[in-house]
MITOR-582641 format. One record per residue: x, y, z of N, C-alpha, C, O in turn. Coordinates in steps of 0.2 Angstrom, whole numbers, plus 5000, padded with zeros to 4 digits. Example, Ala and Ser with C-alpha at 12.3 -4.5 7.8 and 13.67 -1.06 7.14 Angstrom:
BEGIN
506649725039506249785039506649845039507149835042/506449895035506849955036506450005039506750065040/
This chain:
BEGIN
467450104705467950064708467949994705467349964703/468449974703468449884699468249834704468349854710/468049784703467849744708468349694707468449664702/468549684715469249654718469249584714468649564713/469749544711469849454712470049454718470349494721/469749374720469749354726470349284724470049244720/470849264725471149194723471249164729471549194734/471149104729471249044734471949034736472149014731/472449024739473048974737472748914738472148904740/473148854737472948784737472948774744472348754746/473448784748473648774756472848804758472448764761/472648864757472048884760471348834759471048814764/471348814752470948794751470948704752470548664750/471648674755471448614759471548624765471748574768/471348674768471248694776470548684775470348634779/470048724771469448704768469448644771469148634776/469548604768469448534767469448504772468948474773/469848514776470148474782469448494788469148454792/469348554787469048594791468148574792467748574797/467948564786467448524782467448434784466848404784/467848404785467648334785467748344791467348314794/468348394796468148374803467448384804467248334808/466948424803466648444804465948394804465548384808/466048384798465648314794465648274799465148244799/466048254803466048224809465548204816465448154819/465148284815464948284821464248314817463648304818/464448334812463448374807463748394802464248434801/463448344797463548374790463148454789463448494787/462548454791462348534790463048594794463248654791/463348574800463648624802464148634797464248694795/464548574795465148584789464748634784464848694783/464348604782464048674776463848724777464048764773/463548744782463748804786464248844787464148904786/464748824788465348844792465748864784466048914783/465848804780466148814774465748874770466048924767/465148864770464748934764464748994767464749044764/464849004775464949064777465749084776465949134776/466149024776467049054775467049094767467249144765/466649054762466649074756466249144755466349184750/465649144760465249184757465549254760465249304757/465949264764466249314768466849334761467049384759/467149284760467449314753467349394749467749434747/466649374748466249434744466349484747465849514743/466449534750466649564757467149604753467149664752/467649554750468349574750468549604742469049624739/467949604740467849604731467549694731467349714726/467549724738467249794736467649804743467749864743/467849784749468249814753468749774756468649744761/469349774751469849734751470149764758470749744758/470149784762470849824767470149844773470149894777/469549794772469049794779469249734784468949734789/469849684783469949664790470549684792470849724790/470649644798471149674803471749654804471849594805/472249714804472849674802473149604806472749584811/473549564804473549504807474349504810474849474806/474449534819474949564821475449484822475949494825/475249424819475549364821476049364814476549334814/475849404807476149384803476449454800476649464795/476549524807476849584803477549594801477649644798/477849544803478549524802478849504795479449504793/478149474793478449464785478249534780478449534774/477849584782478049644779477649634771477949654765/476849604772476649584769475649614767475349594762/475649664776474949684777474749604777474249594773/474849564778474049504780473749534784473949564789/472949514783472449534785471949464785471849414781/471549494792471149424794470349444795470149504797/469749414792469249414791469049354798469249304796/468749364803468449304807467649274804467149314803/467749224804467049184803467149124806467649084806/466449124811466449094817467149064818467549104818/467349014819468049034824468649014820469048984822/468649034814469149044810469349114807468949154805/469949124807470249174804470449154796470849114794/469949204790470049194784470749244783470649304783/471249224782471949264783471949274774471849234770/472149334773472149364767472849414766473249424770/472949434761473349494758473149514751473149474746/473149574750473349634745473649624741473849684740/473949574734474349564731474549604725475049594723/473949654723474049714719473349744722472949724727/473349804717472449854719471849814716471249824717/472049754712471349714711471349644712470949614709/471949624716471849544719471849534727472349564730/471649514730471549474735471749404736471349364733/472249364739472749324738472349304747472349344752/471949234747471849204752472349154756472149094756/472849154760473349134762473249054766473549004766/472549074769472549034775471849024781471649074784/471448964781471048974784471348934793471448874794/471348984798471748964802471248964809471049014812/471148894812470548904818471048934823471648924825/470448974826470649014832470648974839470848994845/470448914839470748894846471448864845471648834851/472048854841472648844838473048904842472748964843/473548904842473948934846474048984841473948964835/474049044842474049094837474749114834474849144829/475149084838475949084835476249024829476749024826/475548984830475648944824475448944816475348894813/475349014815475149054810475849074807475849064801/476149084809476849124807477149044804477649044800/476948984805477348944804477048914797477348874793/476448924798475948904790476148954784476248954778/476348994788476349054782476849034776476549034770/477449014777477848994772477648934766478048904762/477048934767476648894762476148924760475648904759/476348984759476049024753476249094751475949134747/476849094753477349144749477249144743477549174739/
């Protein structure tokens, strides 16, 4: 089997950011932590792309999003062809889960 590209979108990757300086806030170890496990869960998806769980807030767009949890974030993904993995959105789960459908359009 080839092994998956993983691509970031931009939107995902300044959730990243945002997710990290709040963090940096309270312990810089914990942002580091919290960021190399969101990234390191990546690699997951480079040999089982279609191991997380469908994401029933975004089935409406007729898209397969799927969500990887690490610690309390949903690393939101999709399927883009049979060898890309298309990272949408890192979305924390204490956020209203219906405000997911509304991120989404920034990354069509």
């Amino acid at each position: 089997m080839d092994e998956i590209k993983v691509v970031w979108s931009d939107f995902s990757l300044d959730k990243i950011e945002y997710i990290a300086k709040r963090l940096e806030q309270k312990s810089l170890q914990a942002a580091q932590n919290v960021v190399s496990a969101i990234f390191n869960k990546t690699k997951q998806l480079e040999t089982q792309p279609l191991s997380g769980t469908l994401e029933k807030n975004l089935i409406q767009l007729n898209l397969d999003h799927r969500f990887l949890l690490v610690y309390n974030y949903k690393l939101i993904y999709r399927l883009i062809n049979k060898n890309t993995v298309y990272i949408t959105d890192v979305f924390p789960t204490e956020n209203n889960p219906e405000k997911i459908i509304l991120r989404a359009d920034k990354t069509l």
